[in-house]
PQR file of N, CA, C, O and H, with PARSE charges and radii, in Angstrom:
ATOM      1  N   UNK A   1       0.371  32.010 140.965 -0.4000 1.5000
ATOM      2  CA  UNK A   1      -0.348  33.108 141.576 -0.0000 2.0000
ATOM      3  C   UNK A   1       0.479  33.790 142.665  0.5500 1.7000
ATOM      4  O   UNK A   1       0.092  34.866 143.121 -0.5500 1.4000
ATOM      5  N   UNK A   2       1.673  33.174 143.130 -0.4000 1.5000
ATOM      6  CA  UNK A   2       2.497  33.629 143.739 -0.0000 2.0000
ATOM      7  C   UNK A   2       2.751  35.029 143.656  0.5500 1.7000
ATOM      8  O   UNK A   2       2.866  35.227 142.447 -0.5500 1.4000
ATOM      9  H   UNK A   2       1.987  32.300 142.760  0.4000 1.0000
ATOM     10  N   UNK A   3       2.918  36.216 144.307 -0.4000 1.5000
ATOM     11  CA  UNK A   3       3.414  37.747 144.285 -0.0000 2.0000
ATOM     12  C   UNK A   3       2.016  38.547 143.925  0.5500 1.7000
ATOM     13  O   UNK A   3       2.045  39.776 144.004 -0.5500 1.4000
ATOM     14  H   UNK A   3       2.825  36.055 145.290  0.4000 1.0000
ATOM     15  N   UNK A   4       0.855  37.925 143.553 -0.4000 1.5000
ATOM     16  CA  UNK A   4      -0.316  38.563 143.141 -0.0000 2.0000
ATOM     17  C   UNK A   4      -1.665  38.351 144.242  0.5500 1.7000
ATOM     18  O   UNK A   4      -2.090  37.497 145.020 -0.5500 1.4000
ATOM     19  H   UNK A   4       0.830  36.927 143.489  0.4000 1.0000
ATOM     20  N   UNK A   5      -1.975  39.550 143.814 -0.4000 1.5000
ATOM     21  CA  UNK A   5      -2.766  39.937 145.224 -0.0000 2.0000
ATOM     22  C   UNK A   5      -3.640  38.403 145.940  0.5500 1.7000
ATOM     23  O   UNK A   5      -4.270  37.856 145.035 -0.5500 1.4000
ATOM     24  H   UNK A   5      -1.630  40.245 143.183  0.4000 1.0000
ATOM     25  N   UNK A   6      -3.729  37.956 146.754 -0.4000 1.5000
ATOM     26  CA  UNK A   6      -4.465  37.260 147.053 -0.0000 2.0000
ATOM     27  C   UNK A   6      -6.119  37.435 146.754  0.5500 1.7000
ATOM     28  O   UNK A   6      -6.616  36.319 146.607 -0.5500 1.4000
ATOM     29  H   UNK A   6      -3.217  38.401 147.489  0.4000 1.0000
ATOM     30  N   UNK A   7      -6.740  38.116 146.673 -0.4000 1.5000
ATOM     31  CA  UNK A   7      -8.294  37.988 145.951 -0.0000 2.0000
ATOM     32  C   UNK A   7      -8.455  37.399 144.538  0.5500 1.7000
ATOM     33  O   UNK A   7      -9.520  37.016 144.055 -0.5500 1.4000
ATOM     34  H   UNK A   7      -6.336  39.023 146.792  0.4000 1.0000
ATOM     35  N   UNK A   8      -7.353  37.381 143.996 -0.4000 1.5000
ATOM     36  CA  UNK A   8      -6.662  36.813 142.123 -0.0000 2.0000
ATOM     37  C   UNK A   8      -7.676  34.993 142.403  0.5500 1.7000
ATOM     38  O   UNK A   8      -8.592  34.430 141.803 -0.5500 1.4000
ATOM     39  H   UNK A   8      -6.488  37.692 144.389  0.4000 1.0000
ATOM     40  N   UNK A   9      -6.878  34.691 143.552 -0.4000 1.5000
ATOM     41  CA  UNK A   9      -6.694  33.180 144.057 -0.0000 2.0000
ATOM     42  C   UNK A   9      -8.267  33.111 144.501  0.5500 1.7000
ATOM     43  O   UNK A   9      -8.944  32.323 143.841 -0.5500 1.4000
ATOM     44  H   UNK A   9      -6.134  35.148 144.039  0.4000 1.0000
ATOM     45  N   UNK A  10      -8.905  33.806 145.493 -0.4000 1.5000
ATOM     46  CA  UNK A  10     -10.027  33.586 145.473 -0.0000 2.0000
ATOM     47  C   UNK A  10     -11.043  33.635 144.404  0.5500 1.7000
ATOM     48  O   UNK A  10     -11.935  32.790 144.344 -0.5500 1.4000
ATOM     49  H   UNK A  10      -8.355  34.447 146.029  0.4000 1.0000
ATOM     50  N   UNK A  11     -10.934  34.568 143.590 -0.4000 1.5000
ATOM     51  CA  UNK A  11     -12.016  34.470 142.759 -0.0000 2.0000
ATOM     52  C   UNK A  11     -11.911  33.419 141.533  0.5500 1.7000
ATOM     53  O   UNK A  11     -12.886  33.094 140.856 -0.5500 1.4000
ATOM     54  H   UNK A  11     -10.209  35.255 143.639  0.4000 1.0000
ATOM     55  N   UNK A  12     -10.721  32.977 141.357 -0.4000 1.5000
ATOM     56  CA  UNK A  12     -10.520  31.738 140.551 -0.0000 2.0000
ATOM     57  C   UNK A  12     -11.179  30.811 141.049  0.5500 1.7000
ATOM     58  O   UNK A  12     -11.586  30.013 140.205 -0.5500 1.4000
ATOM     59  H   UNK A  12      -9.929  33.241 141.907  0.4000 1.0000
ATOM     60  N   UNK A  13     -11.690  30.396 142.989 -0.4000 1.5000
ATOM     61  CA  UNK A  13     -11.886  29.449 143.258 -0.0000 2.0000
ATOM     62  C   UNK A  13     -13.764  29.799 143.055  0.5500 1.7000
ATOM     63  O   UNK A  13     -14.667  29.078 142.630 -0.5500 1.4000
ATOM     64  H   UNK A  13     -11.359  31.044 143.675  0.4000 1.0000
ATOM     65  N   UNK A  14     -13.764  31.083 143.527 -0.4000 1.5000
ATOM     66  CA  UNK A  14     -15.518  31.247 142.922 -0.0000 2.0000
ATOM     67  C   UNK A  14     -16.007  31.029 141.635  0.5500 1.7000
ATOM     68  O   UNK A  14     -17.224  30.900 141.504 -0.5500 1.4000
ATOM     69  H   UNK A  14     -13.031  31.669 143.872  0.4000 1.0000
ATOM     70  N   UNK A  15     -15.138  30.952 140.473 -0.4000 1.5000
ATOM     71  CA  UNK A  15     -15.338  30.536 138.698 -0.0000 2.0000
ATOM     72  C   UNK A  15     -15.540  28.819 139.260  0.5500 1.7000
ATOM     73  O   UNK A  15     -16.648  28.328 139.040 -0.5500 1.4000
ATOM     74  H   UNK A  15     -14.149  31.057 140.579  0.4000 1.0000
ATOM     75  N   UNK A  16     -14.580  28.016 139.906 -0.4000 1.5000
ATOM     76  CA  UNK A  16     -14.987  26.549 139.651 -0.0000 2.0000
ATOM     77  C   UNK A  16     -16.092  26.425 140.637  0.5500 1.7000
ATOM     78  O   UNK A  16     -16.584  25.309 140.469 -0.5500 1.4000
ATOM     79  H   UNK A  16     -13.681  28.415 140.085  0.4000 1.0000
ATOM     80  N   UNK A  17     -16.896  27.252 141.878 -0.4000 1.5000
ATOM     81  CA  UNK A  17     -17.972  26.578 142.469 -0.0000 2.0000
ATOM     82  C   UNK A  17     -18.645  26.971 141.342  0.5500 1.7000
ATOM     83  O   UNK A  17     -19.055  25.997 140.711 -0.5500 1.4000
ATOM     84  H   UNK A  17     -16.497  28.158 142.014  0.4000 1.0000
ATOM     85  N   UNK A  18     -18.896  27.967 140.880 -0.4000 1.5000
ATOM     86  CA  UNK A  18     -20.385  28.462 139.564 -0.0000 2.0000
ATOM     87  C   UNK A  18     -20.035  27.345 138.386  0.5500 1.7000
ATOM     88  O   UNK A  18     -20.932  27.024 137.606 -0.5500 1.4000
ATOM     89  H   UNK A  18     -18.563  28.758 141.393  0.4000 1.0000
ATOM     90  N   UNK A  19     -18.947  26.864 138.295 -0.4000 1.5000
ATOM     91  CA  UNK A  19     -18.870  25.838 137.533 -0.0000 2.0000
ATOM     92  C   UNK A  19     -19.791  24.455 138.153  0.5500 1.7000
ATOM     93  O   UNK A  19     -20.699  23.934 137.504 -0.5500 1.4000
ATOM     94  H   UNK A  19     -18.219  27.124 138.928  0.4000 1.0000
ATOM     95  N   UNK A  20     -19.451  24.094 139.225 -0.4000 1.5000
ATOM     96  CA  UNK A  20     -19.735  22.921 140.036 -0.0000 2.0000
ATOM     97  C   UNK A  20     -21.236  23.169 140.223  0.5500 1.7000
ATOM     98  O   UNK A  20     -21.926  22.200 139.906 -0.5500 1.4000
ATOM     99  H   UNK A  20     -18.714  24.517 139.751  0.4000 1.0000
ATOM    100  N   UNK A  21     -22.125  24.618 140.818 -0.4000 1.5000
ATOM    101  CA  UNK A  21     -23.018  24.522 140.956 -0.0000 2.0000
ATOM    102  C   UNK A  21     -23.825  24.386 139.636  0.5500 1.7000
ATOM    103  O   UNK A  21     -24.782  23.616 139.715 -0.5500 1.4000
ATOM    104  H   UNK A  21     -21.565  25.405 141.075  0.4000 1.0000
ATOM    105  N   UNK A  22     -23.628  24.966 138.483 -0.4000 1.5000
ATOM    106  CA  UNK A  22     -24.378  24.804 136.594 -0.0000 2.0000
ATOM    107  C   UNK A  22     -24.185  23.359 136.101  0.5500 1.7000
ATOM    108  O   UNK A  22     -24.894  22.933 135.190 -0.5500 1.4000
ATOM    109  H   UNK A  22     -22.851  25.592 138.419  0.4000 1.0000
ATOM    110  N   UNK A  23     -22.987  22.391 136.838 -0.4000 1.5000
ATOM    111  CA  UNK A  23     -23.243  21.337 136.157 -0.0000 2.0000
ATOM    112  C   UNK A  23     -23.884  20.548 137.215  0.5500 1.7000
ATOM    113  O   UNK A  23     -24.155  19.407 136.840 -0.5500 1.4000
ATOM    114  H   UNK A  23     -22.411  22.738 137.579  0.4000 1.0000
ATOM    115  N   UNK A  24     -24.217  20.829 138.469 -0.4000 1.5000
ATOM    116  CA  UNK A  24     -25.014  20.542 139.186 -0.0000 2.0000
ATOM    117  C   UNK A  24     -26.297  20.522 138.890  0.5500 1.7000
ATOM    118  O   UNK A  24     -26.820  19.438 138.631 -0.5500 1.4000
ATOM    119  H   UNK A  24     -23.996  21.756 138.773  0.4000 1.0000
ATOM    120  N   UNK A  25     -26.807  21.326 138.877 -0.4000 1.5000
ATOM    121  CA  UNK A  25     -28.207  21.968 138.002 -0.0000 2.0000
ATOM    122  C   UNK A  25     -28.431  20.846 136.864  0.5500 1.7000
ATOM    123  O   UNK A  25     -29.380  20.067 136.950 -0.5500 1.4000
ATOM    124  H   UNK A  25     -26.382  22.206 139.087  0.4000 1.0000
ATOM    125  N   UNK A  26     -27.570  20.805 135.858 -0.4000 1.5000
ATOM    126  CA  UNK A  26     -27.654  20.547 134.575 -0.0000 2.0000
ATOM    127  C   UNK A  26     -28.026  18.998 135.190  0.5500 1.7000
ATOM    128  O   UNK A  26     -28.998  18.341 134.817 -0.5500 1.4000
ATOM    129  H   UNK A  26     -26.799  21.438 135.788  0.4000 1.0000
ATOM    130  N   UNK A  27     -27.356  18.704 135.883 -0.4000 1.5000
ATOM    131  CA  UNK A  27     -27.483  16.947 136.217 -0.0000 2.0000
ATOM    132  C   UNK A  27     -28.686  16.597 136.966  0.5500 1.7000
ATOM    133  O   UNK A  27     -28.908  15.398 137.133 -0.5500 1.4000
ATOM    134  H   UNK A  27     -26.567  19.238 136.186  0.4000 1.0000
ATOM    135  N   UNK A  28     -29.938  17.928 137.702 -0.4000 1.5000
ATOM    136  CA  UNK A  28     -30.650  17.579 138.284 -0.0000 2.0000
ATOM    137  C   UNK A  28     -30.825  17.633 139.833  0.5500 1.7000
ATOM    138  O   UNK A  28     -31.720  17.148 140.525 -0.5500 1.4000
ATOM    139  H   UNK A  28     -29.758  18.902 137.566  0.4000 1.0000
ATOM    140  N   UNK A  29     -29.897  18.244 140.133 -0.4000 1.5000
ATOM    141  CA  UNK A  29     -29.194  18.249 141.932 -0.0000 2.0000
ATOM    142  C   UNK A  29     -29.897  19.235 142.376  0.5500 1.7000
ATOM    143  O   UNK A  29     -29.421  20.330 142.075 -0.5500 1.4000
ATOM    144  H   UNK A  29     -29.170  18.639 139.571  0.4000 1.0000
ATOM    145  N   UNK A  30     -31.124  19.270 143.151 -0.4000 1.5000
ATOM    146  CA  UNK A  30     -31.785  19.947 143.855 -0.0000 2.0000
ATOM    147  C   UNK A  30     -31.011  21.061 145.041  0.5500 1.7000
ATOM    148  O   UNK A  30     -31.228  22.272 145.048 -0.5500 1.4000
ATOM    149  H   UNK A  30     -31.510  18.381 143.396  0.4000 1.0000
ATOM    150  N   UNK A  31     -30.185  20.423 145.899 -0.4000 1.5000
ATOM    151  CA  UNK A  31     -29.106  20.919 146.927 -0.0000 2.0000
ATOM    152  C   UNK A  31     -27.911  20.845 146.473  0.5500 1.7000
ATOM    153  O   UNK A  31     -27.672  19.796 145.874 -0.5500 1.4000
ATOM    154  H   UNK A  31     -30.008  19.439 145.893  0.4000 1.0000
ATOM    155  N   UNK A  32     -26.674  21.944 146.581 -0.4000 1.5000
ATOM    156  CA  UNK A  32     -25.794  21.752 147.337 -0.0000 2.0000
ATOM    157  C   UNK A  32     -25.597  22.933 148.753  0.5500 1.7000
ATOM    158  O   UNK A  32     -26.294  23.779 149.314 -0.5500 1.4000
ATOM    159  H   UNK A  32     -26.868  22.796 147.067  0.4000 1.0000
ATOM    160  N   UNK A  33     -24.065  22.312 148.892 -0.4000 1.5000
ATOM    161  CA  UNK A  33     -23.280  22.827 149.724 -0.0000 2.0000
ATOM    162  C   UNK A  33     -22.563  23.049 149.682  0.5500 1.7000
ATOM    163  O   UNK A  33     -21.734  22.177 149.421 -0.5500 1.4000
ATOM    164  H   UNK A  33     -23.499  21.625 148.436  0.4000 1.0000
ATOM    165  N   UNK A  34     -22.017  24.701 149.930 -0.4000 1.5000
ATOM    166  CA  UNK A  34     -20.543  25.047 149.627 -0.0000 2.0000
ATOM    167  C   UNK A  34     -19.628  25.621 151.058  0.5500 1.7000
ATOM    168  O   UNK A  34     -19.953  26.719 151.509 -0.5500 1.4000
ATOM    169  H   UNK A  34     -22.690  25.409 150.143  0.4000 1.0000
ATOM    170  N   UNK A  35     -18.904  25.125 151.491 -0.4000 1.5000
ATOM    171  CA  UNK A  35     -17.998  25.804 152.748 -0.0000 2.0000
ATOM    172  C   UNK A  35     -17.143  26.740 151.880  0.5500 1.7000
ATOM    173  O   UNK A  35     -16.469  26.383 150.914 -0.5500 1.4000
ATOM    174  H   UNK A  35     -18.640  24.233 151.124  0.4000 1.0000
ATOM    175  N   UNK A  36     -17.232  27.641 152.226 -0.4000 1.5000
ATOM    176  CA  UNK A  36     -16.396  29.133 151.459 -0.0000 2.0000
ATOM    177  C   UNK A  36     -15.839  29.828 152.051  0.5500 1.7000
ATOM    178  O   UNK A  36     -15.046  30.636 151.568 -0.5500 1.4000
ATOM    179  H   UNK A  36     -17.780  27.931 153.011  0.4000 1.0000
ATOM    180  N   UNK A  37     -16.170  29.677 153.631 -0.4000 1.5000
ATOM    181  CA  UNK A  37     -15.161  30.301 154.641 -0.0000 2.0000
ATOM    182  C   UNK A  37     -14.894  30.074 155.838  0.5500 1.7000
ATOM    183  O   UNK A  37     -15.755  30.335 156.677 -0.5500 1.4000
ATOM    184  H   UNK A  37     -16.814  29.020 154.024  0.4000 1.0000
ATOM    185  N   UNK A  38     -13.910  29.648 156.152 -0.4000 1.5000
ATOM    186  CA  UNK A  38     -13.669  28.951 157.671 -0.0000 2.0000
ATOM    187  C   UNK A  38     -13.288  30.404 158.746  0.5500 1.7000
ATOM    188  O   UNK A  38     -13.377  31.626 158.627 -0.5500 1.4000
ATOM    189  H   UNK A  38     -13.210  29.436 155.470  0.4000 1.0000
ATOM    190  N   UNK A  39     -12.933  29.653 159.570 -0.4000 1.5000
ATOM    191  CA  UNK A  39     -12.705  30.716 160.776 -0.0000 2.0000
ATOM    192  C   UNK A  39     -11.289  31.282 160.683  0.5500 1.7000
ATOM    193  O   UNK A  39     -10.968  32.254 161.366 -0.5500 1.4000
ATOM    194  H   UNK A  39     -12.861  28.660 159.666  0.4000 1.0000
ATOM    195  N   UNK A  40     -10.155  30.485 159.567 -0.4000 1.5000
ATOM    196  CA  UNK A  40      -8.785  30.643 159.519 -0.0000 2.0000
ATOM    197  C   UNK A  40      -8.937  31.845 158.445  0.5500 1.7000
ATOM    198  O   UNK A  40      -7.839  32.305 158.131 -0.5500 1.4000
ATOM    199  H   UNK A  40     -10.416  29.695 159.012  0.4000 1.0000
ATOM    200  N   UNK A  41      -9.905  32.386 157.887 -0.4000 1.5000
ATOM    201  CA  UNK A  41      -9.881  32.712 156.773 -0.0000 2.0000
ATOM    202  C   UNK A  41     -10.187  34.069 157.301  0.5500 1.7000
ATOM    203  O   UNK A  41     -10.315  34.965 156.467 -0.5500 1.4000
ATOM    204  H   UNK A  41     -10.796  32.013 158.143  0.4000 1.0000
ATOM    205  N   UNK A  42     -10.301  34.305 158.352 -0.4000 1.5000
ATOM    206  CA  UNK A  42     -10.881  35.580 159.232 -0.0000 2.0000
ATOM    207  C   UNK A  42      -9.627  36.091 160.093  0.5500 1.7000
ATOM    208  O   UNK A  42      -9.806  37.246 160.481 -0.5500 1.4000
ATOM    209  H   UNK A  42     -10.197  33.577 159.029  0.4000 1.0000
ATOM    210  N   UNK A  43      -8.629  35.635 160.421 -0.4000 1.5000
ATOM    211  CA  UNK A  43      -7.505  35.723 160.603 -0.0000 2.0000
ATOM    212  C   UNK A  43      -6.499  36.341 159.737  0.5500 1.7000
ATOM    213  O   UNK A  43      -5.410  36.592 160.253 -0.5500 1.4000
ATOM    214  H   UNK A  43      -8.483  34.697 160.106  0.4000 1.0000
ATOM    215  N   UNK A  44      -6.731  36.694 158.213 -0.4000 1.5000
ATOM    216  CA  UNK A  44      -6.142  37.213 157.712 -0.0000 2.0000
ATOM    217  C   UNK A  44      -6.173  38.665 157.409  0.5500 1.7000
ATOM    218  O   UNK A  44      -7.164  39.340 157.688 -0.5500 1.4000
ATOM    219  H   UNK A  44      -7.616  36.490 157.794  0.4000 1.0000
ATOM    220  N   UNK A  45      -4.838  39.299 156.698 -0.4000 1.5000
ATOM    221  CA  UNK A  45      -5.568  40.953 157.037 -0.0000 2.0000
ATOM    222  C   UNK A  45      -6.622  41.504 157.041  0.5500 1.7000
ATOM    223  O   UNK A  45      -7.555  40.747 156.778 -0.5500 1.4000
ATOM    224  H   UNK A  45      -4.033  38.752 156.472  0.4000 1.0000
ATOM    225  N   UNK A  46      -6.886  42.523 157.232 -0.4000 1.5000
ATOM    226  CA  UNK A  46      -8.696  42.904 157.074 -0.0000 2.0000
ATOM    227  C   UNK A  46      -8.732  43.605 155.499  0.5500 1.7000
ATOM    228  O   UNK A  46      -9.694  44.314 155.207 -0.5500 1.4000
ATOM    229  H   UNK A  46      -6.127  43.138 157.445  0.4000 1.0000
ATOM    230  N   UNK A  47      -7.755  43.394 154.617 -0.4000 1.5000
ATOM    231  CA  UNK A  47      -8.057  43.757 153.646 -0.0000 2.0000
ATOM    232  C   UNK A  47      -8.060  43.049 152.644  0.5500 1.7000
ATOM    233  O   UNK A  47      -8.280  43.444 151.499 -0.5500 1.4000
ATOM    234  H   UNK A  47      -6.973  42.818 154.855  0.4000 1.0000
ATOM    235  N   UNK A  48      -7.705  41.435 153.138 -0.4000 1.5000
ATOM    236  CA  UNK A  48      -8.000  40.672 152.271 -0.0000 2.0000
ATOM    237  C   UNK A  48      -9.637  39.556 153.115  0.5500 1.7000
ATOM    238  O   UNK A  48     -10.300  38.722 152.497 -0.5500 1.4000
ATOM    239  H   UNK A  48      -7.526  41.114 154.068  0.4000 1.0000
ATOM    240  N   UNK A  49      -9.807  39.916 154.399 -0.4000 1.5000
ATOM    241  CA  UNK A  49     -10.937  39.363 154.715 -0.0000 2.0000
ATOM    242  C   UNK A  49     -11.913  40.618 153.802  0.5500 1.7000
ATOM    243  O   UNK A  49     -12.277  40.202 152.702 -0.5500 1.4000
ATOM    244  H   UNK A  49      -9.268  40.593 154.901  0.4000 1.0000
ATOM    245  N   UNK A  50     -12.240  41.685 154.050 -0.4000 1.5000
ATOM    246  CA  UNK A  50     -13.138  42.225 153.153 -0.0000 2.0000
ATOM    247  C   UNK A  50     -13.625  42.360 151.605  0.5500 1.7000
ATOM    248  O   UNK A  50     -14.669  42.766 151.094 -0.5500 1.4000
ATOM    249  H   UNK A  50     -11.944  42.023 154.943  0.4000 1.0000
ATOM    250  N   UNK A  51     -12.261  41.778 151.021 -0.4000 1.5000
ATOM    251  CA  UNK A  51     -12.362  41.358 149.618 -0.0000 2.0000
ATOM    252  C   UNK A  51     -13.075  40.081 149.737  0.5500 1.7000
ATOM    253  O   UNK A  51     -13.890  39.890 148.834 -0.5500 1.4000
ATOM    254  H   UNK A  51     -11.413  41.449 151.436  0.4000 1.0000
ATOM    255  N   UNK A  52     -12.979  39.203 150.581 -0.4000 1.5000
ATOM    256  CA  UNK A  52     -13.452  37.387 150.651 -0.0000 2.0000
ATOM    257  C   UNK A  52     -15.305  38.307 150.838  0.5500 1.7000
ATOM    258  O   UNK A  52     -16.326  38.035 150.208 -0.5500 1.4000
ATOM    259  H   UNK A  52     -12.317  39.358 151.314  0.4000 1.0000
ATOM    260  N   UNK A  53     -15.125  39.278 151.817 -0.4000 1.5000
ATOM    261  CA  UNK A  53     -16.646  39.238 152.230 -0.0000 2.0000
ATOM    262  C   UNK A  53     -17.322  39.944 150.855  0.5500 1.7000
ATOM    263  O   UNK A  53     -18.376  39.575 150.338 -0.5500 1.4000
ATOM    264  H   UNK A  53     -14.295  39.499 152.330  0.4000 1.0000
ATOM    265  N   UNK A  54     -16.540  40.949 150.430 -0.4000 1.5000
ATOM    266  CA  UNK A  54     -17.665  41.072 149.333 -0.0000 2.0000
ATOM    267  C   UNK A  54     -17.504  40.386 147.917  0.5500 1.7000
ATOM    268  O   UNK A  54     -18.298  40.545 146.989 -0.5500 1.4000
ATOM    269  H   UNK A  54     -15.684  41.248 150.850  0.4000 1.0000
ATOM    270  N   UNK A  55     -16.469  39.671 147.883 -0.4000 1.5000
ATOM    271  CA  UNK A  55     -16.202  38.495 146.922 -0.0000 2.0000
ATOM    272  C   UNK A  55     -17.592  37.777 146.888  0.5500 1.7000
ATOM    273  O   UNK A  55     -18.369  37.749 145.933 -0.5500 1.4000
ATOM    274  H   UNK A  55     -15.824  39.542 148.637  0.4000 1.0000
ATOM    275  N   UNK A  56     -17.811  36.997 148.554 -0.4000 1.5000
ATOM    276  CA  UNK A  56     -18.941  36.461 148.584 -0.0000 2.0000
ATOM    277  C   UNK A  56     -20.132  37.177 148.395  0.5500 1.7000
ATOM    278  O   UNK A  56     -21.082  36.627 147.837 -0.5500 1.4000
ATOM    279  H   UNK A  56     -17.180  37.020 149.329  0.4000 1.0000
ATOM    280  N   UNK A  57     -20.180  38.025 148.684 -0.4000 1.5000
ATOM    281  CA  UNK A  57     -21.603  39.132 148.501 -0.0000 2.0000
ATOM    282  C   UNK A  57     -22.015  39.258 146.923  0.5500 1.7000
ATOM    283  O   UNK A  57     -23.141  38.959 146.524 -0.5500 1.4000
ATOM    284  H   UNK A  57     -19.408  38.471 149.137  0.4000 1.0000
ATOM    285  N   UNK A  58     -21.133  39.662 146.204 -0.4000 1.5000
ATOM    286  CA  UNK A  58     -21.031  39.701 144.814 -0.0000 2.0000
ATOM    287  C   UNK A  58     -21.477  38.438 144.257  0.5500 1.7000
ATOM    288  O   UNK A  58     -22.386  38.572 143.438 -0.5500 1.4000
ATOM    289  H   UNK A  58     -20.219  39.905 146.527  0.4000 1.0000
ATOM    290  N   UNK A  59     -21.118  37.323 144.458 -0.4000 1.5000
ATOM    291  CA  UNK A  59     -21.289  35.874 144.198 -0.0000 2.0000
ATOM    292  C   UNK A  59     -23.020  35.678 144.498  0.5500 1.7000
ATOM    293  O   UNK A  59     -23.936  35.301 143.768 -0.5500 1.4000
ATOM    294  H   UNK A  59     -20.379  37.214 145.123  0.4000 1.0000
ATOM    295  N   UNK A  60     -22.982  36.031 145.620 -0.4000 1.5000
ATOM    296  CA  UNK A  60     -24.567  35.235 146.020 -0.0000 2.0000
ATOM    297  C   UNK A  60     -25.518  36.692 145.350  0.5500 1.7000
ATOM    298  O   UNK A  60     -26.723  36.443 145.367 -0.5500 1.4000
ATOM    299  H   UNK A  60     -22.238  36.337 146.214  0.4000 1.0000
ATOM    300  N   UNK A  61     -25.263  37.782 144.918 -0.4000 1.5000
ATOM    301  CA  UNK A  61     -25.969  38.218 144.175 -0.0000 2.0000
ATOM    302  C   UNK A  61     -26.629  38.001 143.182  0.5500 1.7000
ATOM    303  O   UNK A  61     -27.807  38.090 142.835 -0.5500 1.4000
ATOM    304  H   UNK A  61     -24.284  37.984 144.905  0.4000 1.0000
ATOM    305  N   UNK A  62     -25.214  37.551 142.566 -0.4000 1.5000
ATOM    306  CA  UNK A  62     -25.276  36.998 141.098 -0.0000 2.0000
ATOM    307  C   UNK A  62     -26.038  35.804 140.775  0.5500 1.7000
ATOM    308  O   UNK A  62     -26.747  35.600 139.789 -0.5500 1.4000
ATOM    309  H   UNK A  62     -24.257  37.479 142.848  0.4000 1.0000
ATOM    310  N   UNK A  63     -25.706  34.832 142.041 -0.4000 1.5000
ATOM    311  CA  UNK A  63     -26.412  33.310 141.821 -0.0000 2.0000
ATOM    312  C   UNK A  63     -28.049  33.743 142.036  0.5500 1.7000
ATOM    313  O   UNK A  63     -28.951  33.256 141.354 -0.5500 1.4000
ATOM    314  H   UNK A  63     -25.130  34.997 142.842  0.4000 1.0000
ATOM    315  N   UNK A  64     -28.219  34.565 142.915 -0.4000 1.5000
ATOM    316  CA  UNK A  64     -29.505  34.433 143.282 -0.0000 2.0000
ATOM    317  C   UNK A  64     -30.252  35.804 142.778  0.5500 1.7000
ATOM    318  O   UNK A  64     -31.398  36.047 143.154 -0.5500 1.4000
ATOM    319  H   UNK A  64     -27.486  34.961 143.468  0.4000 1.0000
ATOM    320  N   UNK A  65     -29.624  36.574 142.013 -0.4000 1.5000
ATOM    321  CA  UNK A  65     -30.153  37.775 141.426 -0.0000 2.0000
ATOM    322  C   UNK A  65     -30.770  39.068 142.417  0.5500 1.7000
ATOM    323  O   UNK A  65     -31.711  39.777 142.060 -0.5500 1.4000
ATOM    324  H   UNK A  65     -28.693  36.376 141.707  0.4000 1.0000
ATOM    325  N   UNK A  66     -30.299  39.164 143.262 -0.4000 1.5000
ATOM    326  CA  UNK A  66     -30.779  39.794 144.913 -0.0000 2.0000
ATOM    327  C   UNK A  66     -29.313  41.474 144.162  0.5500 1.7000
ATOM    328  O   UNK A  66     -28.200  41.467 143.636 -0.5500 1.4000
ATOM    329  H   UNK A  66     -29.535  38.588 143.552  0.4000 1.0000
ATOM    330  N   UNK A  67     -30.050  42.269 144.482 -0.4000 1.5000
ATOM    331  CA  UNK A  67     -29.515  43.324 144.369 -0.0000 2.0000
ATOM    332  C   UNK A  67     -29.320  44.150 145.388  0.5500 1.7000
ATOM    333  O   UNK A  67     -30.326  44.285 146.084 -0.5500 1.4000
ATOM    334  H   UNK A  67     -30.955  42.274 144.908  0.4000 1.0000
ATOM    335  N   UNK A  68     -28.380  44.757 145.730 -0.4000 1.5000
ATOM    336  CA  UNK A  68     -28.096  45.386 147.043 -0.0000 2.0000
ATOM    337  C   UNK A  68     -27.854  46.704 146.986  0.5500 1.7000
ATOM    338  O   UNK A  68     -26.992  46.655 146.108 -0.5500 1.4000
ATOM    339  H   UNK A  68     -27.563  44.647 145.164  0.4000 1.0000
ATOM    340  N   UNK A  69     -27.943  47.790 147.230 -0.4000 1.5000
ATOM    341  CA  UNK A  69     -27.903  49.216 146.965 -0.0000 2.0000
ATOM    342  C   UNK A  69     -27.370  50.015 148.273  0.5500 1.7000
ATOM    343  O   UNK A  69     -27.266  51.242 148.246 -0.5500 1.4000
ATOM    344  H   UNK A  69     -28.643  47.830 147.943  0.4000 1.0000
TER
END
């Protein structure tokens, strides 16, 4: 992933939580918990923190079907 935009790398890591959370589900797991963004992660340009923020926005849409306009 080296030379490619950094959001490439994040959203690969959002495919294995929706992975982790469906076989979660599937197994019966009432809760989890996901840490998705630390404070180091806010430190980086603001144009790759705003891809993380609506990376996440996009994500919790999707999981939770919440539409935003």
């Amino acid at each position: 992933m080296r030379g490619e935009k950094a959001i490439i790398g994040h959203i690969e890591g959002v495919k294995i939580i929706d992975q982790v959370i469906h076989f979660a589900y599937a197994c019966g797991v009432k809760e989890i918990t996901s840490y998705a963004l630390s404070t180091d992660n806010l430190k980086r340009s603001k144009e790759e923190v705003k891809d993380l923020m609506d990376l996440i926005k996009v994500f919790t849409c999707l999981m939770f079907d919440v539409h935003f306009y």
